[in-house]
DSSP file (Angstrom, degrees, kcal/mol; ACC not computed):
  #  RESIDUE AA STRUCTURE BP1 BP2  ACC     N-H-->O    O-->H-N    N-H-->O    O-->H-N    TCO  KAPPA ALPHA  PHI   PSI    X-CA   Y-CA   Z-CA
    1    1 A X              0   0    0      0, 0.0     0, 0.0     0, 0.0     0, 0.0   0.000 360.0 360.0 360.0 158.8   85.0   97.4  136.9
    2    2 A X    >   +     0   0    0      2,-0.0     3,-4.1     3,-0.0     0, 0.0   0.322 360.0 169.7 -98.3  16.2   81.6   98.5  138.4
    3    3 A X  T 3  S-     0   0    0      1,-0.2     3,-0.0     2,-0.1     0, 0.0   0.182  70.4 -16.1 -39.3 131.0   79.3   97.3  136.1
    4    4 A X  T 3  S+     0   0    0      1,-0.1    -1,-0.2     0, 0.0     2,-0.2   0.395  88.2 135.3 -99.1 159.2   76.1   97.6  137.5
    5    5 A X    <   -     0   0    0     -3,-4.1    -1,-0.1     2,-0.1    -2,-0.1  -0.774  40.0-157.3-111.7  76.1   76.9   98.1  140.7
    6    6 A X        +     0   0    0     -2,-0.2     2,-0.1     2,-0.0    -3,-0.0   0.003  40.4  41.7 -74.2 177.3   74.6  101.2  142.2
    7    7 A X  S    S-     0   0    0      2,-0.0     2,-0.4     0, 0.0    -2,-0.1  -0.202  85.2 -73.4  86.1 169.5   74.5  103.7  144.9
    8    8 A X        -     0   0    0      1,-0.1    -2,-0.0    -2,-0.1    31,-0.0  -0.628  29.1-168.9 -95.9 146.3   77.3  105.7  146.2
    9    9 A X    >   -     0   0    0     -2,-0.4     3,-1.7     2,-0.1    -1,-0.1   0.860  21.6-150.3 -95.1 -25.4   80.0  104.2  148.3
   10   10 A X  T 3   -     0   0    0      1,-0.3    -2,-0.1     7,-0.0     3,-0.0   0.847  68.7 -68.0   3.3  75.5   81.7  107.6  149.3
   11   11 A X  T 3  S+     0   0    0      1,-0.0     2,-0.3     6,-0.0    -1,-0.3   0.582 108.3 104.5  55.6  29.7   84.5  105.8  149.5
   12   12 A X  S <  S-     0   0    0     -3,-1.7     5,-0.1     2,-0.0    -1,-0.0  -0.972  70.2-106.1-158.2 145.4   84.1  103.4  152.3
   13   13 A X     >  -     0   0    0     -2,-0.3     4,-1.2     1,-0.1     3,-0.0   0.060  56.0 -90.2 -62.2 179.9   83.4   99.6  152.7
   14   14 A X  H  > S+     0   0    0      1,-0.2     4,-2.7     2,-0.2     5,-0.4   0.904 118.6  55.4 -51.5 -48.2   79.4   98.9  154.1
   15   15 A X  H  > S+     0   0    0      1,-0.2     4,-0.8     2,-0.2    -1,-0.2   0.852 108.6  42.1 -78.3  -7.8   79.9   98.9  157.6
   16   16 A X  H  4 S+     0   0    0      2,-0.2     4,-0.2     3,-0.1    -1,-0.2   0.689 111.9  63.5-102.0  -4.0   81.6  102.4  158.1
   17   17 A X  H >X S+     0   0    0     -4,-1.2     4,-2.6    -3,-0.3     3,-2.0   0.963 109.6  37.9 -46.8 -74.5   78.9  103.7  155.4
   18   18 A X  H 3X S+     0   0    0     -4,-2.7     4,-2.3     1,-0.4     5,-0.4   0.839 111.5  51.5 -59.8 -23.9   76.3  103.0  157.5
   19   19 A X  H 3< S+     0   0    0     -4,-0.8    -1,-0.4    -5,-0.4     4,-0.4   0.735 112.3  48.7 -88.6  -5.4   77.7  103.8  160.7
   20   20 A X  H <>>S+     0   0    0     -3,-2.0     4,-0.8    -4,-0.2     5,-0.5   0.751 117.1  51.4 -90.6 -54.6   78.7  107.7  159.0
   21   21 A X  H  <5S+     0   0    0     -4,-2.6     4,-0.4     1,-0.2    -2,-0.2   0.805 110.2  42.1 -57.7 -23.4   74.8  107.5  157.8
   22   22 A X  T  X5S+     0   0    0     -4,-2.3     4,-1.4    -5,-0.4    49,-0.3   0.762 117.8  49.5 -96.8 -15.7   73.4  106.7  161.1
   23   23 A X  T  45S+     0   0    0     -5,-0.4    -2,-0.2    -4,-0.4    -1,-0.2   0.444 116.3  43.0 -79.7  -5.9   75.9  109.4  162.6
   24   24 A X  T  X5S+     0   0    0     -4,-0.8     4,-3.7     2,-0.1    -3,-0.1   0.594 113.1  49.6 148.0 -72.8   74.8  111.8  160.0
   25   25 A X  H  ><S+     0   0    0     -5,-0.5     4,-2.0     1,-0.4     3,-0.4   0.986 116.2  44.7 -63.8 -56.2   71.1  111.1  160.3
   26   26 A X  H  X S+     0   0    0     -4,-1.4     4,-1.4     1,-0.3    -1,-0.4   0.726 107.9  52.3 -64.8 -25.6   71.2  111.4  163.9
   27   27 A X  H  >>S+     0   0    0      2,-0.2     4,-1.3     3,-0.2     5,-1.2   0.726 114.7  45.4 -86.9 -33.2   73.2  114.2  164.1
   28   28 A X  H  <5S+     0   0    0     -4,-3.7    -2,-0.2    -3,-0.4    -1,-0.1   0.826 109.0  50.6 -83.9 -18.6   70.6  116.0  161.7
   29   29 A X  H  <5S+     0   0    0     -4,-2.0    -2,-0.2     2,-0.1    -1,-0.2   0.779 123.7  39.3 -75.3 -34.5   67.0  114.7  163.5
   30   30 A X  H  <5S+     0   0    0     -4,-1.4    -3,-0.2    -5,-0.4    -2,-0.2   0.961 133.0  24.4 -72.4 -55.3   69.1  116.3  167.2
   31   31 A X  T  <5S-     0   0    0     -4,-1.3    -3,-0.2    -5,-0.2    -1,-0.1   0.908  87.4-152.6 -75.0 -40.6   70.7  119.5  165.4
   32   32 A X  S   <S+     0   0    0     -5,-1.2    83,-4.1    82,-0.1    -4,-0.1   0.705  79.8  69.3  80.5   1.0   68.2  120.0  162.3
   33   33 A X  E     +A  114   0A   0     -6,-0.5     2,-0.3    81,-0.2    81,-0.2  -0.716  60.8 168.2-156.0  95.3   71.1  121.4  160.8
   34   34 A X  E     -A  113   0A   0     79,-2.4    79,-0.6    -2,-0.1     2,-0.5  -0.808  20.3-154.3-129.6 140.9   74.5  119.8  159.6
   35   35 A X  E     +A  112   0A   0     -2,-0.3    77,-0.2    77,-0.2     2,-0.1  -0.970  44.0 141.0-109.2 143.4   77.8  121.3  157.2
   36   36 A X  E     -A  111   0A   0     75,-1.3    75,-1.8    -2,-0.5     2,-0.1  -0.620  57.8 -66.8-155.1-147.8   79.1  118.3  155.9
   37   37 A X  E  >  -A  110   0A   0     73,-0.3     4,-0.8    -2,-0.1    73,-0.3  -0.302  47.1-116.0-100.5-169.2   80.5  117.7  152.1
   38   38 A X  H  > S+     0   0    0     71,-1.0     4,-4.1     2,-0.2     5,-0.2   0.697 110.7  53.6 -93.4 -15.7   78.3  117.8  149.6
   39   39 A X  H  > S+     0   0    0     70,-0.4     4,-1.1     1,-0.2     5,-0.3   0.751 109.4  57.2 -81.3  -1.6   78.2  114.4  148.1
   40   40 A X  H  > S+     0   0    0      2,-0.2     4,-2.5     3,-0.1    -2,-0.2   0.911 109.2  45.2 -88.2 -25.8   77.4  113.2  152.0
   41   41 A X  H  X S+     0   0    0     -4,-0.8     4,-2.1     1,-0.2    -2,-0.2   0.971 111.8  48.4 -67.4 -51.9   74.3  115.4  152.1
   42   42 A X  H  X S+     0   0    0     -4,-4.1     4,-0.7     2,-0.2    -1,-0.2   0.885 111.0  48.7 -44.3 -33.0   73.4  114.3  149.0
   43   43 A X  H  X S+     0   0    0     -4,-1.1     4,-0.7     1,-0.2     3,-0.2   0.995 122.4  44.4 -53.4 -69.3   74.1  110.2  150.3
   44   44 A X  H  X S+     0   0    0     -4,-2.5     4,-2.0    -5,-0.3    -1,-0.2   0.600  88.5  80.8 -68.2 -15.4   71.9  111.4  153.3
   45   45 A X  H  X S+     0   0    0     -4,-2.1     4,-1.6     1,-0.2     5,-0.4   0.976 103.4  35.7 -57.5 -50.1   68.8  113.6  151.9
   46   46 A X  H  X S+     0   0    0     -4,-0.7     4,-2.0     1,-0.2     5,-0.3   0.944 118.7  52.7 -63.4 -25.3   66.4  110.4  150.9
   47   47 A X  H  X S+     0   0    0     -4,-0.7     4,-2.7     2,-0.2    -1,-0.2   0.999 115.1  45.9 -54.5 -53.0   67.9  108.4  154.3
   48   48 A X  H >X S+     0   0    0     -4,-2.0     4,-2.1     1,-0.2     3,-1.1   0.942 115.3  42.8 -53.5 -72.8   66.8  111.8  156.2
   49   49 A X  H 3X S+     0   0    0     -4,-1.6     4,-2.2     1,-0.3     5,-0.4   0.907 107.7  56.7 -59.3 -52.9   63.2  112.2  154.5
   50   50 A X  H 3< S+     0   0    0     -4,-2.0    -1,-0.3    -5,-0.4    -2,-0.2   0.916 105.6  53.9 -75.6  -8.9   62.1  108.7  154.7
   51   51 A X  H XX S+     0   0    0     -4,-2.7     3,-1.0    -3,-1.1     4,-0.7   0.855 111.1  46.3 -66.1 -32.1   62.8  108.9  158.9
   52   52 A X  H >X S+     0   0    0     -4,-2.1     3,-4.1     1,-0.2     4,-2.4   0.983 110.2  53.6 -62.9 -55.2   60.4  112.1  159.2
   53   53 A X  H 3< S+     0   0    0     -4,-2.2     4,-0.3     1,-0.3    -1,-0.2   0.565 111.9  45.1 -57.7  10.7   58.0  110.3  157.1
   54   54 A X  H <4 S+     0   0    0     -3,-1.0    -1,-0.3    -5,-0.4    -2,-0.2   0.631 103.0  56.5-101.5 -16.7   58.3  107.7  159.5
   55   55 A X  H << S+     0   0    0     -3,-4.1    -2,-0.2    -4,-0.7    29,-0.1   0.742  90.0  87.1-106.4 -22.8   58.2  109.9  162.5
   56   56 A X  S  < S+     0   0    0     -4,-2.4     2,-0.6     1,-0.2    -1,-0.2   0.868  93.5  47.6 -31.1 -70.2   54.2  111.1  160.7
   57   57 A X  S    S-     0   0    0     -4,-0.3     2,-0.7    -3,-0.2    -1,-0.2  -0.865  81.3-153.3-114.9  95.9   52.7  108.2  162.5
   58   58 A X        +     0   0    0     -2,-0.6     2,-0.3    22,-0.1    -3,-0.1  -0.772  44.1 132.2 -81.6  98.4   53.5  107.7  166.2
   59   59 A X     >  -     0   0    0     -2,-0.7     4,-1.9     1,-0.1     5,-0.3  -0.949  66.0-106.8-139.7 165.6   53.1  103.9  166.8
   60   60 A X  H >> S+     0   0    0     -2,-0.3     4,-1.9     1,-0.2     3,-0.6   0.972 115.4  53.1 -43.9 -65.9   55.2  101.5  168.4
   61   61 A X  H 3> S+     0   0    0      1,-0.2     4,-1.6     2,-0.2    -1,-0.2   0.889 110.6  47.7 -60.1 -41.7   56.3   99.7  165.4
   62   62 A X  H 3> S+     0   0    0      2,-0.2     4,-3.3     1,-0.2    -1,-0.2   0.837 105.3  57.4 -44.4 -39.8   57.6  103.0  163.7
   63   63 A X  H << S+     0   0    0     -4,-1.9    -2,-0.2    -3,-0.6    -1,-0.2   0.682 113.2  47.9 -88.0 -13.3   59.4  104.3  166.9
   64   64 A X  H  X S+     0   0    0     -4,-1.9     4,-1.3    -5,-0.3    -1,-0.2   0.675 109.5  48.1 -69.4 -34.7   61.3  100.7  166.5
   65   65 A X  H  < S+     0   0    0     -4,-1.6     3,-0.4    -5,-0.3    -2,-0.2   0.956 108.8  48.9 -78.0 -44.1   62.0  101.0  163.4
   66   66 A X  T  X S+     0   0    0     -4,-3.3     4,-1.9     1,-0.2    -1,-0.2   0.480 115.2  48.9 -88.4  -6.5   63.4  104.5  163.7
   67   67 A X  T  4 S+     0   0    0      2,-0.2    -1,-0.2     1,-0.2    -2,-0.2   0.680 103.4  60.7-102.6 -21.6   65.9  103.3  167.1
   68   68 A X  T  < S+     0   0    0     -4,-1.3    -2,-0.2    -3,-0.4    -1,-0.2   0.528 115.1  33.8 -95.5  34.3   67.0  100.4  165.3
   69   69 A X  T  4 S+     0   0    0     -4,-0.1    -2,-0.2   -47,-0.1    -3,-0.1   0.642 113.4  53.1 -46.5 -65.9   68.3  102.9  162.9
   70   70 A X  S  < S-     0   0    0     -4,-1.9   -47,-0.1     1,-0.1     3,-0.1  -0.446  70.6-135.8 -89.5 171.8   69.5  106.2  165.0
   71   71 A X  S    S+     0   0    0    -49,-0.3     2,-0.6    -2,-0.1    -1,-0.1   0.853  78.8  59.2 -97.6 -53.3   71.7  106.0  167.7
   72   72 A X    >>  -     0   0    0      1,-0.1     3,-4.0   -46,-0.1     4,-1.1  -0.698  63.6-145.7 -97.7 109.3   70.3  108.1  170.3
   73   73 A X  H 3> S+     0   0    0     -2,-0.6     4,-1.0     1,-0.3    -1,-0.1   0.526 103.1  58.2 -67.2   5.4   66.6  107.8  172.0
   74   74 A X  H 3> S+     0   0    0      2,-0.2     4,-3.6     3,-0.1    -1,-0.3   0.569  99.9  48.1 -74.2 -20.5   66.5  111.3  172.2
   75   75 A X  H <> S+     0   0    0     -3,-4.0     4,-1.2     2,-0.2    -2,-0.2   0.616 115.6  51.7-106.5 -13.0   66.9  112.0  168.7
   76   76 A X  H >X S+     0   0    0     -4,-1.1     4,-2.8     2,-0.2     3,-1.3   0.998 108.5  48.1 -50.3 -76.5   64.0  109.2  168.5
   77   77 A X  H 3X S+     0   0    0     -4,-1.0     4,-6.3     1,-0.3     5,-0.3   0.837 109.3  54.5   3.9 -87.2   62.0  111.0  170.8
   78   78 A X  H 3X>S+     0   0    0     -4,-3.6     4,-4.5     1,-0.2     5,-1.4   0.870 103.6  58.3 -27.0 -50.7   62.7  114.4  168.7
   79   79 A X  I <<>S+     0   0    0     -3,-1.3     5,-2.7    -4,-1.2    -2,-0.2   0.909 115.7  33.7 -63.9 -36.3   61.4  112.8  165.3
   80   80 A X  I  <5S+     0   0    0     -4,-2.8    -1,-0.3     3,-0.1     5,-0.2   0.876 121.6  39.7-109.9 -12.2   58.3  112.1  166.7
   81   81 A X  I  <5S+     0   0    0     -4,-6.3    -2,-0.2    -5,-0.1    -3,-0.2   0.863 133.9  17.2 -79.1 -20.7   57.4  114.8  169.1
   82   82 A X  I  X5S+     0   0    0     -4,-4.5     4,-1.4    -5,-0.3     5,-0.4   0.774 131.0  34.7-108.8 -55.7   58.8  117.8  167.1
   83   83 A X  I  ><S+     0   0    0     -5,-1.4     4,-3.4     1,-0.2    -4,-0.2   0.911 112.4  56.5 -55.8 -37.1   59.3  116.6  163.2
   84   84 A X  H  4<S+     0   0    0     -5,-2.7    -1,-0.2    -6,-0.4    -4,-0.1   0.844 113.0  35.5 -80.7 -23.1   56.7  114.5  162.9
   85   85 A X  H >4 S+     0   0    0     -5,-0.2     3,-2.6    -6,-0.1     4,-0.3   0.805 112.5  66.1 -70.5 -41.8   53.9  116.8  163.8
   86   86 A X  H 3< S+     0   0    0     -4,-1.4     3,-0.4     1,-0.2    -2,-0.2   0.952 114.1  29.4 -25.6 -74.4   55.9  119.5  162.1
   87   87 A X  T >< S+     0   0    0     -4,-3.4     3,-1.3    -5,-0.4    -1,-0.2   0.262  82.8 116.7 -89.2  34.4   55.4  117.8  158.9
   88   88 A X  T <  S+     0   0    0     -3,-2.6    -1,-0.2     1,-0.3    -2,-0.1   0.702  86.4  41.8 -70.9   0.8   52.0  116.0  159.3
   89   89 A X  T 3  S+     0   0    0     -3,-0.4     2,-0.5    -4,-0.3    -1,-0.3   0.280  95.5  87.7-141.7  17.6   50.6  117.9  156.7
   90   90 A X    <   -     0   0    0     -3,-1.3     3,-0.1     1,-0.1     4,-0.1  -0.924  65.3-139.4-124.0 146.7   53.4  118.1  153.8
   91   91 A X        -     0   0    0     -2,-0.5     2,-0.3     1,-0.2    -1,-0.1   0.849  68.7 -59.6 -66.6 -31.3   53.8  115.3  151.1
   92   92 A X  S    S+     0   0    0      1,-0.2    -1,-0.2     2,-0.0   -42,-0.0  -0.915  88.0 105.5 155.7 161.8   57.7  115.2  151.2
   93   93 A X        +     0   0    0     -2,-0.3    -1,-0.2    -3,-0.1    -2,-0.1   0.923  34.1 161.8  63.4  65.4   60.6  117.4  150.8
   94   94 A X        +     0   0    0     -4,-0.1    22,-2.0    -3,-0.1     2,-0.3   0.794  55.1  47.8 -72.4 -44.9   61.5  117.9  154.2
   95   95 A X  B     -C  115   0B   0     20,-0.2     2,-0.5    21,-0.1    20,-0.2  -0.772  58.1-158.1-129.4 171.2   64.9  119.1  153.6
   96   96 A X        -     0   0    0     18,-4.4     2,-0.5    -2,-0.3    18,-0.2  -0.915  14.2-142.2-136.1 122.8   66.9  121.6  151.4
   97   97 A X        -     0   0    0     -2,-0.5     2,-0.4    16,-0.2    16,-0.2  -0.743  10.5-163.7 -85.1 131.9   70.6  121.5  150.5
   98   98 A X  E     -B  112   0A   0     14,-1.1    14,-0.8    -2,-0.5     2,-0.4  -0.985  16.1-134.0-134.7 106.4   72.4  124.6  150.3
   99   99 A X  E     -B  111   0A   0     -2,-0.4    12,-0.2    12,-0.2     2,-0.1  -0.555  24.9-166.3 -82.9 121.0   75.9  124.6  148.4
  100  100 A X        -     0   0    0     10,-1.8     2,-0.2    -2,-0.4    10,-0.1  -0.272  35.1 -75.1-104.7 180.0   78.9  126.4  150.3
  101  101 A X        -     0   0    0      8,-0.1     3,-0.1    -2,-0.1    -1,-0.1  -0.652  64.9 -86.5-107.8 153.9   82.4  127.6  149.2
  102  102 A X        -     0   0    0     -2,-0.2     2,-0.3     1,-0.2     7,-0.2   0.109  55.6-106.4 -49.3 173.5   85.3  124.5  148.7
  103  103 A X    >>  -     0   0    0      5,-0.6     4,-1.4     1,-0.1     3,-0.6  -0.690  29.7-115.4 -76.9 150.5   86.8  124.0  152.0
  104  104 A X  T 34 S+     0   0    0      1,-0.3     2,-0.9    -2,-0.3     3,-0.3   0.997  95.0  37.8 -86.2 -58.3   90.0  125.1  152.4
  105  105 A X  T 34 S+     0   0    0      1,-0.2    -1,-0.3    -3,-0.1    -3,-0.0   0.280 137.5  16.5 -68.5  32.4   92.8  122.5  153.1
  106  106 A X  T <4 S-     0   0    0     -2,-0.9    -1,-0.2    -3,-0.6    -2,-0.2   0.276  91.9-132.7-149.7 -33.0   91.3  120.1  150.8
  107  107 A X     <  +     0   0    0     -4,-1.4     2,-0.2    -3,-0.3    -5,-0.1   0.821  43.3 162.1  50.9  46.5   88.9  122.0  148.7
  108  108 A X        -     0   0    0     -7,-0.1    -5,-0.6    -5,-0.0     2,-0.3  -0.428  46.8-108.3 -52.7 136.0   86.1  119.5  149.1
  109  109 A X        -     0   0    0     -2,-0.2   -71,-1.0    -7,-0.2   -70,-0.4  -0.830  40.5-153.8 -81.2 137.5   82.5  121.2  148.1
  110  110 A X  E     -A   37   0A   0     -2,-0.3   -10,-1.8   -73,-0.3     2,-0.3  -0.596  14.2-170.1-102.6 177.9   80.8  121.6  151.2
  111  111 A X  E     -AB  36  99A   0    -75,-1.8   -75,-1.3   -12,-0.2     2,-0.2  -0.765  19.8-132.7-142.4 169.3   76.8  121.8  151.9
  112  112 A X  E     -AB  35  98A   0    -14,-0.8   -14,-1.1    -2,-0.3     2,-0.2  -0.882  16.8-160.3 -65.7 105.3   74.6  122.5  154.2
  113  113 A X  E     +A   34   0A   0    -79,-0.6   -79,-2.4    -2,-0.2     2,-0.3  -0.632  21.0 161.9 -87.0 155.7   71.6  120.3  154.9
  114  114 A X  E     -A   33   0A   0     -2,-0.2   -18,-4.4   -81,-0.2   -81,-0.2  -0.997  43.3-107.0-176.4 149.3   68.8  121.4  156.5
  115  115 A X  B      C   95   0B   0    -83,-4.1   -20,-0.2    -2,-0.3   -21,-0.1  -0.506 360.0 360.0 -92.6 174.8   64.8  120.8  157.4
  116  116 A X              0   0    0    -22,-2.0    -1,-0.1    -2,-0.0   -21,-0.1   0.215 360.0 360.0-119.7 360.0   62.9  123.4  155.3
């Protein structure tokens, strides 16, 4: 039983959650735009928001924290020359999830996430 025991697991032990969250995340700071399912957009908004709000405040220590997260030092790069001035002047609700029709061989609900 799971007695509690929170968060979502979407199905997969810790380390191939994170590494599908840091593939995710990163794929959504380069592209700015992802279809995925919908419970993985959901997994990923609050991961997503608190890297922009990170990305507000270009310092050292931020731009460390936010590579030993993402994968790519471009997608670093991105968060704090284009998102984080983007959003320097909003409190928070960076991105907006958009519900799409099942997928077909599976019928999984899909989403789109996406910065607002």
């Amino acid at each position: 039983m799971r007695h509690n025991r929170k968060g979502k697991t979407l199905g997969r032990t810790k380390e191939p959650r994170v590494a599908l969250t840091r593939s995710l995340a990163t794929s959504f700071v380069v592209y700015e735009k992802i279809k995925t399912t919908k419970a993985k957009a959901k997994f990923l908004r609050p991961v997503v928001e608190k890297l922009i709000t990170l990305g507000k405040t270009d310092s050292l220590h931020n731009r460390r924290q936010a590579l030993k997260f993402l994968y790519t030092e471009g997608a670093v790069n991105k968060l704090f020359e284009v998102l984080g001035p983007k959003y320097k002047e909003r409190k928070g609700g960076y991105t907006r999830i958009t519900k799409l029709a099942p997928r077909v061989n599976d019928g999984a609900e899909m989403a789109i996430i996406e910065s607002v």
